[in-house]
ZANUVEX-591192 format. One record per residue (C-alpha): residue in one letter; x negated, y, z negated. Coordinates in Angstrom, 3 decimals, padded with zeros to 6 digits. Layout:
// ZANUVEX-591192
{residuo A | u X | v Y | w Z};
...
//
This chain:
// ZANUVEX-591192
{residuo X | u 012.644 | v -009.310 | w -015.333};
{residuo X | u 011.096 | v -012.562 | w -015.785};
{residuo X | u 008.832 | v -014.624 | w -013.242};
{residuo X | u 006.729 | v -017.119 | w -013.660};
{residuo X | u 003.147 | v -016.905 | w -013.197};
{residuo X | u -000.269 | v -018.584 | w -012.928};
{residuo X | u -000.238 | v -021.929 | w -015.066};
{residuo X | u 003.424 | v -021.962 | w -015.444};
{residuo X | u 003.145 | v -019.258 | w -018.098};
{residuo X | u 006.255 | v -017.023 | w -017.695};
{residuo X | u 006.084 | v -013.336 | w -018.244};
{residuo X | u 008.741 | v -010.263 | w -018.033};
{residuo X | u 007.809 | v -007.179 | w -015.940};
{residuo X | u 009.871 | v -004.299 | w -015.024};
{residuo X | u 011.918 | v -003.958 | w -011.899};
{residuo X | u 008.838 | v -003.091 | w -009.024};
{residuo X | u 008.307 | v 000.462 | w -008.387};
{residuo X | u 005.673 | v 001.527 | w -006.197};
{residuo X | u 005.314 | v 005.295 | w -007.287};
{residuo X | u 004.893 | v 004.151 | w -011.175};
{residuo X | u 002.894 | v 001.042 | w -009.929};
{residuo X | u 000.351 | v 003.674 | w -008.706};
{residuo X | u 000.840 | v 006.629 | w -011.341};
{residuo X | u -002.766 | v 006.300 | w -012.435};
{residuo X | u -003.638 | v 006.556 | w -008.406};
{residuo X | u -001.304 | v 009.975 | w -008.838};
{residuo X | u -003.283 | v 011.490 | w -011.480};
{residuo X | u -006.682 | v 010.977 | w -009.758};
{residuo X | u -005.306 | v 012.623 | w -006.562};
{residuo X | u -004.058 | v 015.573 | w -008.654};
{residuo X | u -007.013 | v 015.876 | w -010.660};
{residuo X | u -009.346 | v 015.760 | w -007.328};
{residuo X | u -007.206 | v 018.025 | w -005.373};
{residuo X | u -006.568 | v 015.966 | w -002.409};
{residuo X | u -004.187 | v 017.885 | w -001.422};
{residuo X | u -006.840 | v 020.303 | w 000.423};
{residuo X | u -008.537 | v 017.889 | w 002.490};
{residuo X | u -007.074 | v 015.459 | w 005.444};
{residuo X | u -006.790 | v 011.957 | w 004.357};
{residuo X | u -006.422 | v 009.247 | w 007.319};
{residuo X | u -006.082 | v 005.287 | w 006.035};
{residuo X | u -007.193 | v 003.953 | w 008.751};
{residuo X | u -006.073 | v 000.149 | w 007.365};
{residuo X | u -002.997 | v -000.008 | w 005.840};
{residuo X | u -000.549 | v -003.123 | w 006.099};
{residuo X | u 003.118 | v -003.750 | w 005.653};
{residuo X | u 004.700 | v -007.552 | w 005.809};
{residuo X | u 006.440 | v -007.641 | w 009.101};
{residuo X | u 007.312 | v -011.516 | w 008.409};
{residuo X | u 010.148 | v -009.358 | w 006.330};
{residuo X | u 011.068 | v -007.999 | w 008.992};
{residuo X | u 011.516 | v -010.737 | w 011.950};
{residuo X | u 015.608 | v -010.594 | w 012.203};
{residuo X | u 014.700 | v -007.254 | w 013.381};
{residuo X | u 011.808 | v -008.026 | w 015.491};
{residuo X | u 012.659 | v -011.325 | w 016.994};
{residuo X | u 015.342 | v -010.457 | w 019.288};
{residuo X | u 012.736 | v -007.882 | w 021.110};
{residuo X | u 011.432 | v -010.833 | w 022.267};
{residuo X | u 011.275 | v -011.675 | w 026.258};
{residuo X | u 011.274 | v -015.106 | w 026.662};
{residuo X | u 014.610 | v -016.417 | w 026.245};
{residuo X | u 013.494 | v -019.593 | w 025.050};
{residuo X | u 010.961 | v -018.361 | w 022.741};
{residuo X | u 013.407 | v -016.106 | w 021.110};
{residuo X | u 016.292 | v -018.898 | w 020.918};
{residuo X | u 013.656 | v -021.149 | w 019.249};
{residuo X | u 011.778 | v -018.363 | w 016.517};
{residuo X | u 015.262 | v -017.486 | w 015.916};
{residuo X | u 017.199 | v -020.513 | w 015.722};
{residuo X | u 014.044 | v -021.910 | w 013.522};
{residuo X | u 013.965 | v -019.589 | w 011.252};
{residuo X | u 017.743 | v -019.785 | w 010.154};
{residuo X | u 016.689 | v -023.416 | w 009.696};
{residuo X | u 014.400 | v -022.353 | w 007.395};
{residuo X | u 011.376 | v -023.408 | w 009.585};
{residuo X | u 007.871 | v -021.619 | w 009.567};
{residuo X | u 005.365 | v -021.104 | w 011.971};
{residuo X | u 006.024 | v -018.509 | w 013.780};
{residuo X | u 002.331 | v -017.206 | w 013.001};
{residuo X | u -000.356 | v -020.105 | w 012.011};
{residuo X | u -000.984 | v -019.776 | w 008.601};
{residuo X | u -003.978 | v -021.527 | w 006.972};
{residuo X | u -004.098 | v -024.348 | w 005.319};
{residuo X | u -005.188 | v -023.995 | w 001.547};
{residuo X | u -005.488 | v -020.639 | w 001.733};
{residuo X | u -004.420 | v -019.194 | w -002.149};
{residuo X | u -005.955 | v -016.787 | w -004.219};
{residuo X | u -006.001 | v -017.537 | w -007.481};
{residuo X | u -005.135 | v -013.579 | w -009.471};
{residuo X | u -004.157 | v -015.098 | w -012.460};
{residuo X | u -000.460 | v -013.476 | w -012.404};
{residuo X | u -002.141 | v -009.911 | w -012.451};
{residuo X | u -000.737 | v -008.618 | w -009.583};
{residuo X | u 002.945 | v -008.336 | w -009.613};
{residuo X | u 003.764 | v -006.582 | w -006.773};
{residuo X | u 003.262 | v -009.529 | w -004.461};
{residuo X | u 006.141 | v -011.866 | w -006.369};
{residuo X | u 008.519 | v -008.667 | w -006.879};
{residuo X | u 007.950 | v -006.693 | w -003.947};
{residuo X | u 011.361 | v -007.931 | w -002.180};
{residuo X | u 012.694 | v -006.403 | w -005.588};
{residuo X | u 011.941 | v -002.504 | w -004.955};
{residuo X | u 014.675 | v -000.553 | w -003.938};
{residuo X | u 015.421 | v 001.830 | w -001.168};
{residuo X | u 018.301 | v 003.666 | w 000.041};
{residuo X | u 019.661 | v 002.294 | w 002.622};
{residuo X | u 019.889 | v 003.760 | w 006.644};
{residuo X | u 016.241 | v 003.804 | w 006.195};
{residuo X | u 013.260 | v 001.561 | w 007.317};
{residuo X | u 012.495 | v -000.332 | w 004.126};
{residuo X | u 008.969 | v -000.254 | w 005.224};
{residuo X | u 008.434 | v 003.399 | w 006.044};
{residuo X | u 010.250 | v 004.398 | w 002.469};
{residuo X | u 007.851 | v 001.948 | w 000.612};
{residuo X | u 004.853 | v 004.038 | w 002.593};
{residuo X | u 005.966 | v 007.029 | w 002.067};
{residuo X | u 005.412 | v 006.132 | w -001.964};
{residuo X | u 002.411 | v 005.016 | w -001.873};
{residuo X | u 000.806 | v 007.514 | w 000.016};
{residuo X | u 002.109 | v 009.898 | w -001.415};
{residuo X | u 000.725 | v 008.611 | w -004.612};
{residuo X | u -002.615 | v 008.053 | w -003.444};
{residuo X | u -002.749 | v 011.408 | w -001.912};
{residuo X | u -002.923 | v 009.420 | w 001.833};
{residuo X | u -001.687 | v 012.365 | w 004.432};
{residuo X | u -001.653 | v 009.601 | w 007.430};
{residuo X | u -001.785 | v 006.257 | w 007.592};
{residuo X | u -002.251 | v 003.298 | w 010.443};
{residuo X | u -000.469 | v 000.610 | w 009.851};
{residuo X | u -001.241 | v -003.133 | w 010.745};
{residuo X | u 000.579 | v -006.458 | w 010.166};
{residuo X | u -000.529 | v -008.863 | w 008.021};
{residuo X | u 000.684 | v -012.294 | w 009.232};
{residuo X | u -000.031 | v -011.874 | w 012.449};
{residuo X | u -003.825 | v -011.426 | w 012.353};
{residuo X | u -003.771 | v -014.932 | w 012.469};
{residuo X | u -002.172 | v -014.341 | w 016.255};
{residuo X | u -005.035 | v -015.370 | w 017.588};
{residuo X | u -004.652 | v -018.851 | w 016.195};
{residuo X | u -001.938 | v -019.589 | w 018.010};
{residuo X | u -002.170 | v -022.723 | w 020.492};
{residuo X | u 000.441 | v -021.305 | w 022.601};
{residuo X | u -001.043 | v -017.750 | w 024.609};
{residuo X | u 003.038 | v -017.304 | w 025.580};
{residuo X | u 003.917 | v -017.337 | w 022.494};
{residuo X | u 001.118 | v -015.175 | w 021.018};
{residuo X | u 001.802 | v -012.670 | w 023.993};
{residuo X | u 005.866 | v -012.862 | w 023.253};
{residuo X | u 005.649 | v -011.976 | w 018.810};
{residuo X | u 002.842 | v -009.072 | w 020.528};
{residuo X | u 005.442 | v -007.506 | w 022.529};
{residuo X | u 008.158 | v -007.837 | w 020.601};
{residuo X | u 006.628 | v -006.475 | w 017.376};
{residuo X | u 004.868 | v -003.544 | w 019.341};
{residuo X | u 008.147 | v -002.378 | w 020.384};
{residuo X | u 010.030 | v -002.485 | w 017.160};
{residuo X | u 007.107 | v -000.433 | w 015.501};
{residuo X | u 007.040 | v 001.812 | w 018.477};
{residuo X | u 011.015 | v 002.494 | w 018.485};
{residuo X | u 012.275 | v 002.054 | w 015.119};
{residuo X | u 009.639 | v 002.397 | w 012.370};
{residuo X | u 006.455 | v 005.178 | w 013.826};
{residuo X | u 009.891 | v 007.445 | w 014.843};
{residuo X | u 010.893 | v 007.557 | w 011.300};
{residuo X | u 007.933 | v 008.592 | w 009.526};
{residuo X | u 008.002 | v 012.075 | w 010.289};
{residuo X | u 004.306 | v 011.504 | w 012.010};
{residuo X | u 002.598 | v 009.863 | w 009.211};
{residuo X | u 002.411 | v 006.852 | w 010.215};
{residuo X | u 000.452 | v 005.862 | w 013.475};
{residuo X | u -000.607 | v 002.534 | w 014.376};
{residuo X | u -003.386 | v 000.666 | w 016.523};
{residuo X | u -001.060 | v -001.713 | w 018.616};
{residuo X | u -001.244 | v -005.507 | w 018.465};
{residuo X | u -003.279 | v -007.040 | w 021.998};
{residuo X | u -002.367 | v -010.516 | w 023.001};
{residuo X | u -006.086 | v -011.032 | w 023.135};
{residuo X | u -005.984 | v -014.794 | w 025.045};
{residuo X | u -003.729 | v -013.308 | w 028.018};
{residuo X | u -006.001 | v -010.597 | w 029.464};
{residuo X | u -003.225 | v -009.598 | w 032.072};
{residuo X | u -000.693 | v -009.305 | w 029.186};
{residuo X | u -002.951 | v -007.184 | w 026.739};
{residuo X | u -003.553 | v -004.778 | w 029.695};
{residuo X | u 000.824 | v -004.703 | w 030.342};
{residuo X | u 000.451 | v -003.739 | w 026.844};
{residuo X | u -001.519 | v -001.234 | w 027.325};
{residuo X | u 000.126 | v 000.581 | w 030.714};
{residuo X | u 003.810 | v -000.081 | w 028.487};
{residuo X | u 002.614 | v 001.324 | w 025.053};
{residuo X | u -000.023 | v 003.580 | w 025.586};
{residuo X | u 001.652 | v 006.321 | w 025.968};
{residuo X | u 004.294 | v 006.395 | w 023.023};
{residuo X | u 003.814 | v 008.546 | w 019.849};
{residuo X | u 002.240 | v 007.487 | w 017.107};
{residuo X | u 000.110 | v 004.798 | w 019.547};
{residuo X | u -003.781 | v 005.577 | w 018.819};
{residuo X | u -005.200 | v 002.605 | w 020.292};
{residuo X | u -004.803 | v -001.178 | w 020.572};
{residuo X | u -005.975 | v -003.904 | w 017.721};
{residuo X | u -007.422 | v -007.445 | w 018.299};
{residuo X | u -007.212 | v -009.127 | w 015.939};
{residuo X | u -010.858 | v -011.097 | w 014.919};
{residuo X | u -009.645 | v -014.424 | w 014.063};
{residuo X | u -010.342 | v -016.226 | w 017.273};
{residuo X | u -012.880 | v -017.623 | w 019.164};
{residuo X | u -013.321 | v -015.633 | w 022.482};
{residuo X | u -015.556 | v -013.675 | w 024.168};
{residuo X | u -015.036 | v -010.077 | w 024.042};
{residuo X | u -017.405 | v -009.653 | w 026.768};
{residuo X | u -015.389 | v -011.857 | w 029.291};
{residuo X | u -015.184 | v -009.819 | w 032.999};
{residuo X | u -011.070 | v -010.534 | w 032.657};
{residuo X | u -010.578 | v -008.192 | w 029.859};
{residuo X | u -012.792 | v -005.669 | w 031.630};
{residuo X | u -009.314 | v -004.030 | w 033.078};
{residuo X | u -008.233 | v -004.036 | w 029.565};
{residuo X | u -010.702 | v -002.240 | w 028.400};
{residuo X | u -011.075 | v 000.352 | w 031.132};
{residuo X | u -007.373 | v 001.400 | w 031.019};
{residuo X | u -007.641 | v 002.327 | w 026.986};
{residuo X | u -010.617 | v 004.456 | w 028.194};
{residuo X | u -009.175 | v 006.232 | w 030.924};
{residuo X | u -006.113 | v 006.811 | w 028.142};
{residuo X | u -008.167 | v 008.211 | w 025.691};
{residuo X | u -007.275 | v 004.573 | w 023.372};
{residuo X | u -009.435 | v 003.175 | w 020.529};
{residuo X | u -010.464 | v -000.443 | w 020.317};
{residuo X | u -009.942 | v -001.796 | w 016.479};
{residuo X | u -011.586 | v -005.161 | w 015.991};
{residuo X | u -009.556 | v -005.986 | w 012.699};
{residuo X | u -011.009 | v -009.399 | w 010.841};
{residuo X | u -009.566 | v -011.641 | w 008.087};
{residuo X | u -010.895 | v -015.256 | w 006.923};
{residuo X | u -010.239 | v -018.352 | w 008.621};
{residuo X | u -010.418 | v -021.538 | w 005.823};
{residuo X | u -009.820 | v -023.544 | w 009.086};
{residuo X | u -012.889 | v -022.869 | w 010.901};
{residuo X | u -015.305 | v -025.872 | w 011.151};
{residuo X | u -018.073 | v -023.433 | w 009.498};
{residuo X | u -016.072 | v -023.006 | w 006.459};
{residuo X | u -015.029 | v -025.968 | w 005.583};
{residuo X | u -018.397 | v -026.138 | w 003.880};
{residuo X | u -016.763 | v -023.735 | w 001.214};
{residuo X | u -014.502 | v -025.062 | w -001.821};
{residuo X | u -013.656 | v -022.020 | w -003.154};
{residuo X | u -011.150 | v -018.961 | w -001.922};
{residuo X | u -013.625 | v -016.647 | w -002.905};
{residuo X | u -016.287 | v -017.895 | w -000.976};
{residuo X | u -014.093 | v -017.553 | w 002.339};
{residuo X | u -012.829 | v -014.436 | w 001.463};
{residuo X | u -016.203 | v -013.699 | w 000.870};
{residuo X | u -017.859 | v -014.363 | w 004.406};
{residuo X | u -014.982 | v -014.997 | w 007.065};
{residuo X | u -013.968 | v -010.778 | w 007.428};
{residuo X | u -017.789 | v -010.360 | w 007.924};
{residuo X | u -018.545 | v -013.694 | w 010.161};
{residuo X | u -015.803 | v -012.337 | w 012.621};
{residuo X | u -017.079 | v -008.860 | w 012.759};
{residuo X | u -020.689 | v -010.017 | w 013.087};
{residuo X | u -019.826 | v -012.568 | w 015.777};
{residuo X | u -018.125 | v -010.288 | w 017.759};
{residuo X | u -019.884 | v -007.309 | w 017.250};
{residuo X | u -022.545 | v -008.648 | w 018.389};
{residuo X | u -021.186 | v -010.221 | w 021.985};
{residuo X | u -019.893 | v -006.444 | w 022.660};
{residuo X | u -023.405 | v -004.718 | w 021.580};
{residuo X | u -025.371 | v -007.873 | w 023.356};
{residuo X | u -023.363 | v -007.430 | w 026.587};
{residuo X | u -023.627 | v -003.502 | w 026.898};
{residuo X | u -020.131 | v -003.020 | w 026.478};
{residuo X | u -021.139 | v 000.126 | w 025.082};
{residuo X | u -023.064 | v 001.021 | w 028.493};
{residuo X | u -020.313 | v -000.020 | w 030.442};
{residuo X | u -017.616 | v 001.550 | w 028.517};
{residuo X | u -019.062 | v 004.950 | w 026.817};
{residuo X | u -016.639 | v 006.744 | w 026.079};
{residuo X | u -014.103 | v 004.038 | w 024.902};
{residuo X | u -013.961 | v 004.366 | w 020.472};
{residuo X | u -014.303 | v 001.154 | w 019.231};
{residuo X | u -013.612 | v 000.459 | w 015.110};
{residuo X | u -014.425 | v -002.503 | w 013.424};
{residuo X | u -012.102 | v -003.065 | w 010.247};
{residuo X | u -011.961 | v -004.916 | w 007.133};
{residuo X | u -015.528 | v -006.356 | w 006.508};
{residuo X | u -017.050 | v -004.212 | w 004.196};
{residuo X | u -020.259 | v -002.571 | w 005.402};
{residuo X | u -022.911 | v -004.786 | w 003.769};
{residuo X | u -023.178 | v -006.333 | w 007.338};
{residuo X | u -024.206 | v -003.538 | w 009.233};
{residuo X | u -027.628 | v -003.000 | w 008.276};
{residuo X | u -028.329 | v -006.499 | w 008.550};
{residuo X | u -026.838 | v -006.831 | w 011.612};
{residuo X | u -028.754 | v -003.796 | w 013.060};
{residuo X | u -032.030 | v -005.191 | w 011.722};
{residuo X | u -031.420 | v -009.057 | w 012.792};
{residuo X | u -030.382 | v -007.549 | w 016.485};
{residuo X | u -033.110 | v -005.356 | w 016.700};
{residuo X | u -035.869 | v -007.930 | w 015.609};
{residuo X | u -034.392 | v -010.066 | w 018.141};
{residuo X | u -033.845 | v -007.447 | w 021.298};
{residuo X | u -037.641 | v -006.374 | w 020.906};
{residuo X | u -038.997 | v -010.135 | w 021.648};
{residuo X | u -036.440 | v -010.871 | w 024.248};
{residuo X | u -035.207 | v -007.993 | w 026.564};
{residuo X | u -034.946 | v -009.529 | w 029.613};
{residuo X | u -031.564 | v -011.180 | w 027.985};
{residuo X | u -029.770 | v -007.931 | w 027.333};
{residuo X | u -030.437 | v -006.122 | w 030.390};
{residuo X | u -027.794 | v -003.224 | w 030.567};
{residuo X | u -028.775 | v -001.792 | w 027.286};
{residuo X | u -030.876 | v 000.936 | w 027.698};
{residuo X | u -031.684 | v 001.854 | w 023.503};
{residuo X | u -031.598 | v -000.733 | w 020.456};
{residuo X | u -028.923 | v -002.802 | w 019.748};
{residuo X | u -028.694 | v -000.645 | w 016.184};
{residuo X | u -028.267 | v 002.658 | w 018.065};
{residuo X | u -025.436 | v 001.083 | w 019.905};
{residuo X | u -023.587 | v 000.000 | w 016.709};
{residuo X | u -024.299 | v 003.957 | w 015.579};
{residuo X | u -022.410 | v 005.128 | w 018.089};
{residuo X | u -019.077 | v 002.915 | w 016.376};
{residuo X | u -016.638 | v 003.514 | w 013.495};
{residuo X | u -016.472 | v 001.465 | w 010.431};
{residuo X | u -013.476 | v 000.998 | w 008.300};
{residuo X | u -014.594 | v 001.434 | w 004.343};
{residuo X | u -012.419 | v -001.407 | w 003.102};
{residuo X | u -013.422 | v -003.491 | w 000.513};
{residuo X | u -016.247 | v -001.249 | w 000.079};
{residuo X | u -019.242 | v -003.252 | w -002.003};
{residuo X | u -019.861 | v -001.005 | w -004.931};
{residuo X | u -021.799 | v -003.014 | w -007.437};
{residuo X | u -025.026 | v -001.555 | w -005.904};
{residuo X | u -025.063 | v 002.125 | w -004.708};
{residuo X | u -028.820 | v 002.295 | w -004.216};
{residuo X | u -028.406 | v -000.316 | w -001.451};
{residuo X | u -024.827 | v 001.225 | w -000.435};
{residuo X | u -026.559 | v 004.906 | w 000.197};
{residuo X | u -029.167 | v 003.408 | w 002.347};
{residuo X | u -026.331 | v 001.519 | w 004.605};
{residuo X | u -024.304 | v 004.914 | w 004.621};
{residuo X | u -027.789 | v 006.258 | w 005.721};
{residuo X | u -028.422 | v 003.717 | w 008.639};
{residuo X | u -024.776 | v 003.613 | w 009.843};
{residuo X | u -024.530 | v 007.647 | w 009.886};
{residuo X | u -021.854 | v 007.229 | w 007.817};
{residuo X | u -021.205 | v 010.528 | w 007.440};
{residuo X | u -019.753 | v 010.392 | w 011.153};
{residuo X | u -018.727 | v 007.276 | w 011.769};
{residuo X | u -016.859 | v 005.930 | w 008.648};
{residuo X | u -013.093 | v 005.723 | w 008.130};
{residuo X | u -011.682 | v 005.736 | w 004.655};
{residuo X | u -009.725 | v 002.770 | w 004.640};
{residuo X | u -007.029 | v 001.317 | w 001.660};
{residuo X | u -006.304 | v -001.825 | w 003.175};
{residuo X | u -002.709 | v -001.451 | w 000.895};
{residuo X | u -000.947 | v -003.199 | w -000.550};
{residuo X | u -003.329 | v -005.933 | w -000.475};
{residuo X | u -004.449 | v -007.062 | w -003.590};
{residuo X | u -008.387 | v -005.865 | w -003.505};
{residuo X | u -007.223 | v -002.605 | w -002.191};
{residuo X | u -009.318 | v 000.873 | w -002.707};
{residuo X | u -008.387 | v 003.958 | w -003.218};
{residuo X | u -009.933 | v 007.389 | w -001.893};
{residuo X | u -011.849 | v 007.877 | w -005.195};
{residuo X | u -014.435 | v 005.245 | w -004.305};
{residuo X | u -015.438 | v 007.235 | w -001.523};
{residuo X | u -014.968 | v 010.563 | w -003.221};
{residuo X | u -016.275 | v 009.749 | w -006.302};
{residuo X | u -019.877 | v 008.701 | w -004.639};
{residuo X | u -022.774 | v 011.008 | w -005.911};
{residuo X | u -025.288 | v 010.527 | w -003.351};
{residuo X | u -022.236 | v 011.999 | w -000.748};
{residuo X | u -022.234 | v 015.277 | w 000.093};
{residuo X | u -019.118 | v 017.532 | w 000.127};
{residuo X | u -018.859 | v 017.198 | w 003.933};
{residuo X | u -019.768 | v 013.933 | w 004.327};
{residuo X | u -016.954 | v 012.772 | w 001.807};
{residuo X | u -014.207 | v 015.395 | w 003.860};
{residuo X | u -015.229 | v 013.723 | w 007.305};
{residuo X | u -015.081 | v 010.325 | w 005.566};
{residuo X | u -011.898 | v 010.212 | w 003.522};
{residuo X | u -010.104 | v 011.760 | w 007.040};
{residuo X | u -011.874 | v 014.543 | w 009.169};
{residuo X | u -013.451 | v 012.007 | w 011.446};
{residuo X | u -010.145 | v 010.357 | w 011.874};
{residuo X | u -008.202 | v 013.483 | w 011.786};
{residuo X | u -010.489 | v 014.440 | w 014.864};
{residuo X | u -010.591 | v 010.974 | w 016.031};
{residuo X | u -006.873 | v 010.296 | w 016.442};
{residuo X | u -005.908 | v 014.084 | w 016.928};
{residuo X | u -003.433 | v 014.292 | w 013.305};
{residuo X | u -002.816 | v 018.207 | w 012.627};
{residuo X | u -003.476 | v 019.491 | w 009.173};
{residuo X | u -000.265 | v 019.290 | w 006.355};
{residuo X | u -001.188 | v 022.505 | w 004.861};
{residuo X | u -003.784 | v 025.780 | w 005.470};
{residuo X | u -006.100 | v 024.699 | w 002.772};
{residuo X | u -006.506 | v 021.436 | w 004.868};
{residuo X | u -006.312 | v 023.372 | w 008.271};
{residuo X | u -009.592 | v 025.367 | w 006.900};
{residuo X | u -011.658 | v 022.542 | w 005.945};
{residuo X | u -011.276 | v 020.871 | w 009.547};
{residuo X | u -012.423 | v 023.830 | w 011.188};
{residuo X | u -015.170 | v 024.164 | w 008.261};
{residuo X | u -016.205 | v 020.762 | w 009.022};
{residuo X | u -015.971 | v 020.964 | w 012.943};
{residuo X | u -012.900 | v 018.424 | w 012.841};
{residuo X | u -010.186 | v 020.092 | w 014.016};
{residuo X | u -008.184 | v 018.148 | w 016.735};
{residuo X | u -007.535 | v 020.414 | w 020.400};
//
């Protein structure tokens, strides 16, 4: 098959297949044995925008629906803001993005469960939560109905046609129309209950406080339902900060941590974690390089000024212990400095092996399992005890049932 890539230079690939895409992914699982540990990707994607003739018409508002509908037979976009400028420059390399409408499946099936199925199984991935990728820019919508409306209807088309099909392996972190607080917590009350439903996902992209009293409700009913809070960022080449930066790489390089930072730090600030204890919140898709200056920079400032955090009763830092961390994209190039952010984050409790597939910068499980400074445990709670605990997923196999119970991880 021939497509045309970077620089109008035109190259022939084979038709897309995921499994031999990722044979080399295959090989390491064998080769480690993954098949006797749990592993949970906590942040895994598929492209719903595929999937809108199915979504759409779960949508409420009858003029809402008319016009995403009727639009998009017109060929219209904008459904989700996308962001202006906002390439990445791979130089043809990745050919799954161009040919991925190409891959078969057999049909009766969810396209998108099939397509998951392969590439877990090829990366050795036991469960997997699945996010959208277009709409973490929900929160740039200008229109809350709107963002509120694509919410609900996409939450119920993964809760009643795709999660039911995946045998269990799939489970997802819902999407919260964020800028309504009395719609995220309908959300909630409506969703919180179905299978497959871990917890609820805002997505970072926005400017709002998480610490406003209206999404205190919100927040309380995911606790009393045993939910988990996922912060999930992305970049945002529209925000007047970045549009300092002339380069892709520089966004991509500081907008998933900017969000994260910003909003970690209203929650920590604010004594969410004092008012809301036993409520699991994850933060997803910045890395980790953050944390440890986020701890110190929080610290540094708490000690001088107290008397403007008054519901926290320990350090910032120790508050952001308490959290999860998704892995994803992991920053490799020094381990000294990586082992002493696993070491201040107690990583070996609180960090989720994450893919972030099939994005391009993806990771697989090796780069946590392949880690020397890791112990044995620490890389079994990592790569999917702690979320095998954490979201209550049963082991596939004995061999996998002993190592939770070695490990102390072994859902009730």
């Amino acid at each position: 098959m021939e497509m045309l890539a970077e620089r109008g230079r035109r190259v022939t690939v084979d038709e897309l297949n995921t499994s031999k895409l990722l044979a080399h992914a295959r090989r390491q699982a064998a080769q480690r044995k993954y098949d006797d540990m749990v592993i949970v990707d906590c942040d895994a994607h598929h492209y719903e925008n595929e999937n809108y003739d199915q979504i759409l018409p779960f949508m409420e508002n009858d003029v809402l629906r008319q016009l995403s509908i009727g639009g998009r037979a017109l060929g219209r976009r904008g459904l989700v803001p996308s962001q202006a400028g906002f390439t990445q420059d791979m130089g043809g390399r990745v050919t799954r993005y161009p040919l991925r409408s190409t891959e078969k499946t057999e049909p009766g099936r969810i396209r998108d469960v099939q397509l998951g199925e392969r590439w877990m199984d090829a990366m050795g991935v036991d469960y997997s939560c699945l996010f959208p990728t277009g709409m973490l820019n929900i929160g740039l919508h200008p229109q809350k109905e709107m963002e509120s409306d694509l919410c609900w209807a996409y939450n119920r088309w993964l809760t009643e046609k795709v999660l039911p099909e995946s045998n269990g392996r799939f489970f997802s972190a819902l999407c919260l129309p964020f800028s309504d607080p009395e719609q995220s917590l309908r959300h909630v009350e409506t969703f919180g209950h179905r299978k497959g439903v871990t917890g609820f996902m805002v997505t970072t992209v926005r400017n709002i406080q998480v610490n406003d009293n209206a999404l205190m409700k919100v927040y309380r009913a995911m606790e009393e339902r045993d939910l988990s809070l996922s912060f999930h960022s992305g970049p945002n080449w529209s925000e007047p900060v970045f549009r300092a930066c002339n380069r892709f790489l520089s966004v991509h390089a500081l907008g998933f941590s900017f969000y994260n930072i910003l909003h970690c730090t209203n929650w920590v600030i604010n004594g969410m974690g004092e008012r809301f204890p036993k409520l699991p919140v994850i933060w997803i898709e910045a890395g980790l390089a953050w944390i440890p200056f986020l701890m110190q920079r929080l610290d540094h400032e708490y000690m001088m000024r107290p008397s403007e955090a008054p519901l926290l009763k320990k350090k910032p830092s120790d508050y952001m212990r308490d959290m999860y961390y998704s892995t994803q994209p992991i920053e490799i190039q020094d381990q000294e400095a990586m082992e002493c952010t696993f070491r201040m984050m107690n990583a070996e409790t609180q960090l989720l092996y994450a893919s972030d597939y099939p994005h391009w910068d993806f990771d697989l499980p090796s780069t946590i399992y392949d880690l020397p400074f890791l112990s044995k445990k620490a890389k079994h709670n990592i790569l999917g005890g702690t979320a095998a605990r954490l979201f209550k997923l049963p082991p596939r196999n004995e061999k996998q049932r002993e190592n939770l119970i070695k490990y102390g991880n072994l859902a009730a």
